[in-house]
Every structure is written in C-alpha cells, then in structure tokens.
C-alpha positions in Angstrom: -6.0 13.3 13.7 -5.9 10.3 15.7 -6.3 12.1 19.0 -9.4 13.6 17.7 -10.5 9.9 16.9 -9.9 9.0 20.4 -11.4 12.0 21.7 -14.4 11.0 19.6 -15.0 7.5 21.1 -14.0 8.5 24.9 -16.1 10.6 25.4 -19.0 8.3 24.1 -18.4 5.6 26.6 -16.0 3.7 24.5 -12.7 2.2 25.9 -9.6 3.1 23.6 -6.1 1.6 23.2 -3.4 3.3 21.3 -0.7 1.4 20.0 2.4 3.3 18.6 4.7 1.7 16.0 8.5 2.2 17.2 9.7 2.1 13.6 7.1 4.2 11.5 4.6 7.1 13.1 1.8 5.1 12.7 -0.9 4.7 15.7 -3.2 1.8 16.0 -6.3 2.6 17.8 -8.3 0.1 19.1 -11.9 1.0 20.3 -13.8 -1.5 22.4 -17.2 -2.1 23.7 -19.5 -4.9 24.4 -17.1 -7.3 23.6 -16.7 -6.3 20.2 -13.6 -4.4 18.7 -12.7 -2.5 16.3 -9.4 -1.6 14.8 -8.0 1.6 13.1 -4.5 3.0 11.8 -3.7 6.0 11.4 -0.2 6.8 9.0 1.8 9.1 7.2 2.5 6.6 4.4 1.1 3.4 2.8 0.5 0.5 4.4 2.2 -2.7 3.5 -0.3 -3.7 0.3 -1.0 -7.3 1.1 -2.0 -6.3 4.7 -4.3 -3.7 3.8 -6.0 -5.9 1.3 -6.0 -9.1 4.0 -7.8 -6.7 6.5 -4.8 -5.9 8.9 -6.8 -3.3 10.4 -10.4 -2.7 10.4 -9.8 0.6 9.1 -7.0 2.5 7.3 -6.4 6.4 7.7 -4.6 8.5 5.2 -3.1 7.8 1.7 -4.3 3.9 1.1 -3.9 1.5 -1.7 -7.2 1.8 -2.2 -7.8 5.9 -1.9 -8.2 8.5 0.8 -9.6 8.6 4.0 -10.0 10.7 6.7 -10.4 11.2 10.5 -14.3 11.5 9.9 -14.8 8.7 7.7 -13.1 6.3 10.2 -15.7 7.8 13.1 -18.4 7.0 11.1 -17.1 3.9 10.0 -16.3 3.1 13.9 -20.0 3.8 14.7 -22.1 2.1 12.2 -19.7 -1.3 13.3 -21.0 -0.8 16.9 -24.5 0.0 15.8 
C-alpha cells in the first residue's frame, strides 16, 4: 500500500522519502514540495497511543486508535494539505 502511495505522489511532481522502522514493518513516508511537508505511516499494528494523539505523523495508515484508514484516504488527505 505504501508503494502505491509513493507511486501516487512521484509521479505528480512530488519528492518522496521513505523511512523504514528496523524494529516494526512500518514505513514513514515523507512527501515534500514547496517547502512544505507532509508526513505518513503506514503499519501493520497500532501506533504508540500518545503519539498518535500528539500528531507524530501527519497521517496514520491502517488499524488506528482512532479507526481505519486506508491508502486512498491518505492520498487525499496528502493533496488537499498541498492545495
């Protein structure tokens, strides 16, 4: 899912860094673009609680605290942050 994320925001002129955890399989994507950032994870398992809730990333993928999300809500997520 994340690759389809990166994918996504490549191809649309946006720069991407990918960040793998050494411990969990969670990615961090960072997409970039006029100076402004934007910062996603992408997990098989819960975050830590308090660092969803204080904003860790920008955007959580999978099974949340907080609910659900998927691949597709982070794009548009992504996007409407740039717009």
């Amino acid at each position: 899912k994340w690759i389809k994320f990166c994918y996504h925001f490549l191809n649309n002129g946006y720069q991407v860094r990918v960040y793998e955890a050494q411990k969990t399989a969670s990615k961090y994507v960072t997409i970039n673009k006029n100076g402004k950032s934007f910062k996603v994870r992408f997990s098989n398992h819960k975050p830590i609680k308090h660092r969803e809730l204080n904003g860790d990333c920008d955007f959580f993928v999978g099974v949340t605290h907080t609910g659900v999300r998927t691949t597709d809500m982070a794009i548009a997520a992504t996007e409407v942050f740039f717009k």
